[in-house]
TORDO-494711 format. One record per residue (C-alpha): residue in three letters; x, y, z. Coordinates in nm, 2 decimals. Layout:
<recs>
REC / ALA / X / Y / Z
...
</recs>
This chain:
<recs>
REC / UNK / 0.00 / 0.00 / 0.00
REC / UNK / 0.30 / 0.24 / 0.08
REC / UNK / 0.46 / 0.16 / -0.22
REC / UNK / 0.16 / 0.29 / -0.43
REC / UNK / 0.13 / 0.62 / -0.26
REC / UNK / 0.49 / 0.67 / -0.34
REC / UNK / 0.39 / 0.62 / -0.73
REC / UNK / 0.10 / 0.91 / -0.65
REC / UNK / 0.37 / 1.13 / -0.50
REC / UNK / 0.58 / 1.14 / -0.82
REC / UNK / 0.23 / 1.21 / -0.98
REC / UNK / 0.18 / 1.47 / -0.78
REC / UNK / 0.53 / 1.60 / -0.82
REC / UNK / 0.45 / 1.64 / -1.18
REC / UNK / 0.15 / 1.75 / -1.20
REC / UNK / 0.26 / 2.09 / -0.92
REC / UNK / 0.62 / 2.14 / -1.14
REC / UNK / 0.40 / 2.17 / -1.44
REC / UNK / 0.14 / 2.41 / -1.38
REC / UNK / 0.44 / 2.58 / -1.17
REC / UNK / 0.62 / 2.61 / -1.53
REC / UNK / 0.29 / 2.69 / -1.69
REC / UNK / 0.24 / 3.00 / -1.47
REC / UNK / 0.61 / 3.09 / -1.48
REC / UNK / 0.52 / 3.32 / -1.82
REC / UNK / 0.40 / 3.58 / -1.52
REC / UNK / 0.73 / 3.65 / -1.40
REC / UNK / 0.88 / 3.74 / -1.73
REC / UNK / 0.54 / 3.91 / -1.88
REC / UNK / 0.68 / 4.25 / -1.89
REC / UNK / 0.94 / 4.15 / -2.12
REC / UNK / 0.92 / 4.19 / -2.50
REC / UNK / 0.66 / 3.86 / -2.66
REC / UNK / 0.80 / 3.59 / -2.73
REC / UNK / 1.14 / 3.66 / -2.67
REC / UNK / 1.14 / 3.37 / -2.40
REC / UNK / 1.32 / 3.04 / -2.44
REC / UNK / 1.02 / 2.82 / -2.34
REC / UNK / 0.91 / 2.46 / -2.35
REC / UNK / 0.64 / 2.43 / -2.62
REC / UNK / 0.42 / 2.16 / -2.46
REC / UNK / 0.38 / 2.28 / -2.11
REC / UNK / 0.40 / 2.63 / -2.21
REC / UNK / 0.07 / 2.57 / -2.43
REC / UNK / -0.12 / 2.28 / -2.26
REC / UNK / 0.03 / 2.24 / -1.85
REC / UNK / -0.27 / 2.39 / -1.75
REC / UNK / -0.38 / 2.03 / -1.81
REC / UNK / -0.20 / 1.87 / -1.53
REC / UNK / -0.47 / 2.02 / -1.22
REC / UNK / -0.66 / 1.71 / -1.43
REC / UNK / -0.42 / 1.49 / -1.30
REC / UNK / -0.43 / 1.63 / -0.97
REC / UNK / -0.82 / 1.58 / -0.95
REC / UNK / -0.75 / 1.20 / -1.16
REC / UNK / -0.50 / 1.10 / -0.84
REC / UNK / -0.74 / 1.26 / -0.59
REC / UNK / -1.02 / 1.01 / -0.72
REC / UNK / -0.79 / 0.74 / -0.65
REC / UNK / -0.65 / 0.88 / -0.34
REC / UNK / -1.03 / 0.93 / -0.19
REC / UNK / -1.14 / 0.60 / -0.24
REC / UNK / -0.81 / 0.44 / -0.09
REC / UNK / -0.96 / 0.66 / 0.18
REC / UNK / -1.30 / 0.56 / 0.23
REC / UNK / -1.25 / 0.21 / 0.12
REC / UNK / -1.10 / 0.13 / 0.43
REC / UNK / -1.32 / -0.03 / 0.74
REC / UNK / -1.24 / 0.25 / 0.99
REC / UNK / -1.33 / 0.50 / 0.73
REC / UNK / -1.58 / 0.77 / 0.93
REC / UNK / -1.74 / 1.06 / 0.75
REC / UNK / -1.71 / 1.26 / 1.02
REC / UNK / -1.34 / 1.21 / 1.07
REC / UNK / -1.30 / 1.23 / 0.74
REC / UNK / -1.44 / 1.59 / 0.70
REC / UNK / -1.25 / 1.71 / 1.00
REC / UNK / -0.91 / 1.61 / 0.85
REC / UNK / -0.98 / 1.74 / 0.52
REC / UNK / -1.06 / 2.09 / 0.65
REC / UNK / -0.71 / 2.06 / 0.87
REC / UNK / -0.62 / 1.96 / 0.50
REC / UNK / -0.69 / 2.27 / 0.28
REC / UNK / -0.86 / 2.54 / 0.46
REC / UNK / -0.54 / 2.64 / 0.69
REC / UNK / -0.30 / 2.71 / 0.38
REC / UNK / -0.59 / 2.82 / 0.17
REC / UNK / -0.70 / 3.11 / 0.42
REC / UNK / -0.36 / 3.20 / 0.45
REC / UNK / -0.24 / 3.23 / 0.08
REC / UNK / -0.57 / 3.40 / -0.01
REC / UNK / -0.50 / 3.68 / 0.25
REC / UNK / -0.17 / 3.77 / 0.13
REC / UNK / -0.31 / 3.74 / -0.20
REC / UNK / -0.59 / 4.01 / -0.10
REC / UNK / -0.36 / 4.22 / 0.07
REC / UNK / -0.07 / 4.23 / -0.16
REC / UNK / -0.35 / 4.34 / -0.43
REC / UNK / -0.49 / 4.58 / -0.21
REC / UNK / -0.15 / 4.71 / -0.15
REC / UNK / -0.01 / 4.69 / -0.51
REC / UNK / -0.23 / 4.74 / -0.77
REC / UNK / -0.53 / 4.84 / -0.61
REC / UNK / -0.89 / 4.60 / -0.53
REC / UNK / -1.07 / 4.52 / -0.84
REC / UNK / -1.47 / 4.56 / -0.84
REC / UNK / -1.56 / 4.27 / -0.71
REC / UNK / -1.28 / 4.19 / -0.50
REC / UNK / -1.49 / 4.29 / -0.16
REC / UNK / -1.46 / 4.15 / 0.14
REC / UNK / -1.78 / 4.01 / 0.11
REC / UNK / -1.63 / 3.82 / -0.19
REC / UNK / -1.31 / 3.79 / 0.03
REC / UNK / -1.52 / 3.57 / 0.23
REC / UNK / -1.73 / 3.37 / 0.05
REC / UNK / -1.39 / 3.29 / -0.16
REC / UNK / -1.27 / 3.14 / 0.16
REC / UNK / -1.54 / 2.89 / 0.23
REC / UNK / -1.45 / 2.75 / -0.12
REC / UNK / -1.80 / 2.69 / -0.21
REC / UNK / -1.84 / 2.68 / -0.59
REC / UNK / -1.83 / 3.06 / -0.77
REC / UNK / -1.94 / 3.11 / -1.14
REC / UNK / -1.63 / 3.26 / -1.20
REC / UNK / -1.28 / 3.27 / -1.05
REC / UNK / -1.25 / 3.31 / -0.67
REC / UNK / -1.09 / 3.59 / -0.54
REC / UNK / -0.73 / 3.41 / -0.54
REC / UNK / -0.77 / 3.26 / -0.88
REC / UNK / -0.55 / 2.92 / -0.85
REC / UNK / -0.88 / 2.81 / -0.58
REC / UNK / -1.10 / 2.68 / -0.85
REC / UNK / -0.95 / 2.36 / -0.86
REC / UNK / -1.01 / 2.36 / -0.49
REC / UNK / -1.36 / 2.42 / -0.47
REC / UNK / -1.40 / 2.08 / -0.73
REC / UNK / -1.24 / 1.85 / -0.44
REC / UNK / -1.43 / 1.98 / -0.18
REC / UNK / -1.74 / 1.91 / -0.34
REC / UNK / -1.57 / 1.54 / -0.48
REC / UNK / -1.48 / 1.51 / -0.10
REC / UNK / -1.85 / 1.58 / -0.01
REC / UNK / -1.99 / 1.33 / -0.31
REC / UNK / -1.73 / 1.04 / -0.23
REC / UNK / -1.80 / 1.06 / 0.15
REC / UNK / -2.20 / 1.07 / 0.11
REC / UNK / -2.19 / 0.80 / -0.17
REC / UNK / -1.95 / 0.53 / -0.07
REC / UNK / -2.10 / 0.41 / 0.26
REC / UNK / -2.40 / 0.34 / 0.07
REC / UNK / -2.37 / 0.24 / -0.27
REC / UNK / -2.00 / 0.16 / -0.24
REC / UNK / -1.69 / 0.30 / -0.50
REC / UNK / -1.91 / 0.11 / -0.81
REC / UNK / -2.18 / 0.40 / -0.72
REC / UNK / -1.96 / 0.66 / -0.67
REC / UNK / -1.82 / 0.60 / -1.03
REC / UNK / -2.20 / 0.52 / -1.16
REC / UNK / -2.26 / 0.86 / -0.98
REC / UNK / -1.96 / 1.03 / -1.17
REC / UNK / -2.05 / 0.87 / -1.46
REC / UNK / -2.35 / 0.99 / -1.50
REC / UNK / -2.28 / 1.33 / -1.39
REC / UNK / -2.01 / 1.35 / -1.67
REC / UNK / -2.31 / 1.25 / -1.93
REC / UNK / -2.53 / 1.53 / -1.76
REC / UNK / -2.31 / 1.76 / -1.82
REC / UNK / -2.21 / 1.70 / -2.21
REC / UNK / -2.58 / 1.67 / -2.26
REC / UNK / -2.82 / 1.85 / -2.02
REC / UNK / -2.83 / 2.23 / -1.98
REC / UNK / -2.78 / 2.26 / -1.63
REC / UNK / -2.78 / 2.58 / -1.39
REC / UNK / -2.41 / 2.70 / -1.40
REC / UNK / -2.30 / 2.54 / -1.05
REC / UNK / -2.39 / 2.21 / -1.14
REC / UNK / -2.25 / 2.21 / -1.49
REC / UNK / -1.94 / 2.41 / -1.36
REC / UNK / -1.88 / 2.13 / -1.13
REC / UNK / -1.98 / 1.81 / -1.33
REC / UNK / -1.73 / 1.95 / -1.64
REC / UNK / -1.47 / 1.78 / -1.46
REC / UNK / -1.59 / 1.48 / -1.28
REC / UNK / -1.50 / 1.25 / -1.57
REC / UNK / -1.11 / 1.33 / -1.48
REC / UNK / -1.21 / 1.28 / -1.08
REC / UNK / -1.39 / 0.92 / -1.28
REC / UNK / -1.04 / 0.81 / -1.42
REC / UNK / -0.88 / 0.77 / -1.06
REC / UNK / -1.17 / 0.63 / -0.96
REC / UNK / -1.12 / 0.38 / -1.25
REC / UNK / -0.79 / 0.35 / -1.16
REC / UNK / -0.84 / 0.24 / -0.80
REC / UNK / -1.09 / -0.04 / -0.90
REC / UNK / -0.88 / -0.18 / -1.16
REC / UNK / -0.53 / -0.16 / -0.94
REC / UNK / -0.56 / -0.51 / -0.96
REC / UNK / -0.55 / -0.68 / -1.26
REC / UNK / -0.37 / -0.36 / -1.42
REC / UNK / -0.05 / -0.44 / -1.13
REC / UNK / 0.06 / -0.70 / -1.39
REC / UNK / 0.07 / -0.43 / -1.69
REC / UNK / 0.39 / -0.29 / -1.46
REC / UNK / 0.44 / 0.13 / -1.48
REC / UNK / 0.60 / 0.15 / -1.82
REC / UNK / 0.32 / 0.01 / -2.05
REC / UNK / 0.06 / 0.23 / -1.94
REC / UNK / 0.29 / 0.51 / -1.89
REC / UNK / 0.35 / 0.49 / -2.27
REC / UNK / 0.01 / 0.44 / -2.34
REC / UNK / -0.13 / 0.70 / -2.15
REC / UNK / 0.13 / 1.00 / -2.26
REC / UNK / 0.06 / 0.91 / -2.60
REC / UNK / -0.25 / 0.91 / -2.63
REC / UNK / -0.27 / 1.24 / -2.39
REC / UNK / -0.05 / 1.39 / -2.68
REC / UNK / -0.27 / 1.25 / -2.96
REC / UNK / -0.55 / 1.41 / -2.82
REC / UNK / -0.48 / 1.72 / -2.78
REC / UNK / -0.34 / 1.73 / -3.08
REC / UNK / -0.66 / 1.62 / -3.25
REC / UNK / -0.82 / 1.89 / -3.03
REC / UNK / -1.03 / 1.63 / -2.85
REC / UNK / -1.00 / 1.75 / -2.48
REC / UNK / -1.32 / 1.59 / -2.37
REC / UNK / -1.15 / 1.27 / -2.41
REC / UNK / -0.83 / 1.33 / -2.18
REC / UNK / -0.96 / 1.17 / -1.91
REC / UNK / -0.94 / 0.81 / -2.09
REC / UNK / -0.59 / 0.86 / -2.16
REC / UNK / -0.57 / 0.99 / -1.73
REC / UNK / -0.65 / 0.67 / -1.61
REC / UNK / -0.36 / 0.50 / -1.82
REC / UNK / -0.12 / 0.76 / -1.62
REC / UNK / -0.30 / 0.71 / -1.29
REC / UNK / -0.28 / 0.29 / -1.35
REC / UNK / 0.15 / 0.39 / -1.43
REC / UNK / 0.15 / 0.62 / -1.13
REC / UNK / -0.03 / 0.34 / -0.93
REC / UNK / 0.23 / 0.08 / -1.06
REC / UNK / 0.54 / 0.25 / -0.98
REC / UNK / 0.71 / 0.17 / -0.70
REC / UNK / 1.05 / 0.35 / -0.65
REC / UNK / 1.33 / 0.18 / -0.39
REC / UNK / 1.55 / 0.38 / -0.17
REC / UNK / 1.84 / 0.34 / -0.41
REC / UNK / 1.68 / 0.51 / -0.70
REC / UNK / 1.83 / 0.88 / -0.73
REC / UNK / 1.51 / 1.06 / -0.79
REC / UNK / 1.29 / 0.84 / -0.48
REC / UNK / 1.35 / 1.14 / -0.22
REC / UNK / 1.34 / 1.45 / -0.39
REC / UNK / 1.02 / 1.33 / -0.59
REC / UNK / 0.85 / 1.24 / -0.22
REC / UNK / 0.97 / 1.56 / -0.10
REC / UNK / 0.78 / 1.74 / -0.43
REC / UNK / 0.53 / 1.53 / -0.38
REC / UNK / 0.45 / 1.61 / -0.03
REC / UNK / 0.45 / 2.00 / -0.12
REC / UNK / 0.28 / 2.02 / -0.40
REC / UNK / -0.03 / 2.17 / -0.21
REC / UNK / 0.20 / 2.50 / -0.10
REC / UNK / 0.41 / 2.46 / -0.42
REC / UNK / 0.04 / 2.45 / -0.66
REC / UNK / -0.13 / 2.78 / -0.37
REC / UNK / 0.23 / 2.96 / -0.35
REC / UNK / 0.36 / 2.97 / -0.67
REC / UNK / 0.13 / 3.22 / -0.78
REC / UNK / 0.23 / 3.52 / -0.52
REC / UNK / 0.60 / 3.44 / -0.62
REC / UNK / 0.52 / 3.51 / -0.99
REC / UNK / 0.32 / 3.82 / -0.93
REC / UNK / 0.62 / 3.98 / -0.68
REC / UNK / 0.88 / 3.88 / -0.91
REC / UNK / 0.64 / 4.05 / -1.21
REC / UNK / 0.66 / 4.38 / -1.01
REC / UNK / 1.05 / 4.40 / -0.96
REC / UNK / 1.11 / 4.30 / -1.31
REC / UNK / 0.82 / 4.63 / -1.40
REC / UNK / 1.07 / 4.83 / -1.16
REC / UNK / 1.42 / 4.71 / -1.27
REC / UNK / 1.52 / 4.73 / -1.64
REC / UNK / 1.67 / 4.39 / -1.65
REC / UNK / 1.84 / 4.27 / -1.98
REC / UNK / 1.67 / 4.07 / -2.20
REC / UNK / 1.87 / 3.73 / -2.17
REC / UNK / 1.79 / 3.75 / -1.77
REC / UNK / 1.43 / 3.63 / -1.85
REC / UNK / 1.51 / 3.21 / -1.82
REC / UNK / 1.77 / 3.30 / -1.53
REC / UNK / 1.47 / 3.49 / -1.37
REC / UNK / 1.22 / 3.22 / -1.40
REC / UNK / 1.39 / 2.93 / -1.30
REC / UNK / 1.53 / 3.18 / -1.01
REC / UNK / 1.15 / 3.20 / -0.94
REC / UNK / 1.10 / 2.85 / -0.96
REC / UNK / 1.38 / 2.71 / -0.70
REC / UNK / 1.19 / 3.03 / -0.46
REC / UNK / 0.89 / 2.87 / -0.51
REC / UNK / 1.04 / 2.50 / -0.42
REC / UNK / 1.24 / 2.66 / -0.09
REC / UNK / 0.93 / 2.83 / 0.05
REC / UNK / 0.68 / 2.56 / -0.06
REC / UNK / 0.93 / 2.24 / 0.15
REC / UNK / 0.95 / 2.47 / 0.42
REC / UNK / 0.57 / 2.52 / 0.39
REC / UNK / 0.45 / 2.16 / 0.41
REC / UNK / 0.72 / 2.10 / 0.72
REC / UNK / 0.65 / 2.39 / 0.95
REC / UNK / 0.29 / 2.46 / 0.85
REC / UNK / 0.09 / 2.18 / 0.66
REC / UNK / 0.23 / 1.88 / 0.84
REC / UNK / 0.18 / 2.05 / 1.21
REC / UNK / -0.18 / 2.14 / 1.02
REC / UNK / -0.26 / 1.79 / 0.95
REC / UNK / -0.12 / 1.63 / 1.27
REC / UNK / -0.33 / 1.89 / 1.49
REC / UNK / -0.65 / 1.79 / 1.20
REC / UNK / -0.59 / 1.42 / 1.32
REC / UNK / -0.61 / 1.46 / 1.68
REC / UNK / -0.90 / 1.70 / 1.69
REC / UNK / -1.04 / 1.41 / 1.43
REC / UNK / -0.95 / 1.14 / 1.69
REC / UNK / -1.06 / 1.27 / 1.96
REC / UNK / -1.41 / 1.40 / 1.81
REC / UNK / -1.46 / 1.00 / 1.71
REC / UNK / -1.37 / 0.89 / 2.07
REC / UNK / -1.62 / 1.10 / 2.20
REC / UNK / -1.86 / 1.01 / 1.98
REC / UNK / -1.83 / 0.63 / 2.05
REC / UNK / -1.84 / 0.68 / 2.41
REC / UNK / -2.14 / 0.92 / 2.36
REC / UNK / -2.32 / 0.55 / 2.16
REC / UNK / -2.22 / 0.41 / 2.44
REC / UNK / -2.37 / 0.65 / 2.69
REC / UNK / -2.01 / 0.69 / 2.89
REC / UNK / -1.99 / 1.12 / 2.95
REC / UNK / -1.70 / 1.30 / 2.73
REC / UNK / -1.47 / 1.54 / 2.89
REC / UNK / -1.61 / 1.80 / 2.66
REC / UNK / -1.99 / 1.73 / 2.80
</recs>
């Protein structure tokens, strides 16, 4: 079981450098247009890889409440520990740095300020725009935990499934269709999960190769609907790979890995900063790859020291408020008083 999560580390590794690259064009924006020595593919299409971050969610989430000791209420509690800490706190340097900088926007209110924060679903961008994708997992998070005690993962897909149908199909009020557009990429780790099995024998590289071609093919043919078929090949590799402690790239992947919530919230505020100085300074024109991949290793520092100082003591302090809520709640069934009563 270990050994798979590593394999979904190095997914999540890739998928956070990626849309890190993808965004890095905001650093260097106030040079001259393409004047910038950048990589085609994930200058054009990286965007794509927050679908592999929902794809290894779906798999991740039903690993989760799979399990026999799996408690909804628990569940919720350590989620929240999960995202909302790091979220609140990006969001408000975000706000203020704005405020500050360039001046609030219209509709960048406090009212909108704090509806933002909740991460319930808005019809367009939240007020820190990298929290869309975070506003689809919370309400995956919400379907997976009221679906699987009940109908079990096979209705959680059916439900997903279906959804994804709805939506290429129906016309639906914008909150619904807004959040069933990406279900089918949430379906492919879901897919991925409940075929771990037989695919184990297909090892990492076969469906590796599969899926990256046919992720290329597609978009390439323009047929993004159908990227989520070619996800659950990755997410199978990903599930399939199992690095050793000898292999070179095993610790700093983990350590990307284990980041890539501060490094995918973070990156963002490093761009924009380094976007100011740049509008400030009259750098030369061949400083504009040594200033993004200067922005980059700023953005790995501050996002490992991120996930040790802040997220981990976050999630620890989640999982004992989560442990000790399910204590009392089993004494409470068995009529023993709480401390807390």
């Amino acid at each position: 079981m270990e050994s798979k999560l590593q394999g979904l580390q190095v997914g999540r590794a890739v998928a956070a450098m990626t849309i890190v690259y993808f965004h890095s064009w905001v650093a260097i924006t106030r040079f001259p247009k393409d004047t910038a020595y950048q990589i085609p593919g994930l200058t054009s299409y990286g965007h794509l890889a927050v679908d592999l971050f929902f794809a290894v969610s779906g798999f991740v989430i039903c690993l989760v409440v799979s399990r026999d000791t799996f408690n909804v209420r628990s569940f919720f509690i350590k989620r929240v520990f999960r995202l909302y800490p790091l979220w609140i706190v990006m969001l408000t340097i975000f706000a203020i740095t704005a405020w500050r900088w360039r001046g609030l926007q219209p509709r960048e209110n406090l009212e909108f300020f704090l509806y933002s924060a909740t991460l319930l679903p808005t019809q367009e961008l939240p007020f820190y725009n990298v929290g869309w994708s975070l506003q689809h997992e919370m309400v995956f998070y919400l379907i997976a935990a009221v679906l699987v005690p009940f109908f079990g993962l096979i209705g959680l897909a059916a439900f997903l499934t279906a959804s994804t149908l709805a939506y290429h199909s129906l016309e639906m009020p914008w909150y619904l269709s807004n959040l069933a557009s990406h279900h089918a990429t949430f379906l492919a780790g879901v897919l991925a999960f409940l075929m771990r099995a037989p695919m184990a024998k297909l090892r990492f590289f076969m469906p590796a190769i599969v899926g990256v071609t046919m992720f290329c093919a597609l978009i390439v043919a323009g047929l993004f609907d159908w990227l989520p078929v070619a996800l659950f090949f990755i997410m199978v590799a990903f599930a399939n790979l199992y690095p050793n402690e000898t292999t070179w790239w095993r610790k700093p992947a983990m350590a990307l890995g284990d980041a890539s919530y501060s490094l995918y919230l973070i990156h963002p505020m490093v761009f924009f900063t380094m976007s100011a100085i740049v509008s400030k300074i009259p750098f030369p024109l061949w400083s504009q790859e040594p200033i993004r991949f200067v922005c980059i290793a700023i953005i790995i520092c501050v996002s490992l020291i991120s996930w040790r100082y802040f997220e981990k003591p976050m999630i620890r302090f989640g999982n004992r408020v989560a442990e000790r809520k399910i204590a009392n709640y089993v004494k409470a069934a068995a009529g023993v008083p709480s401390r807390e009563a």
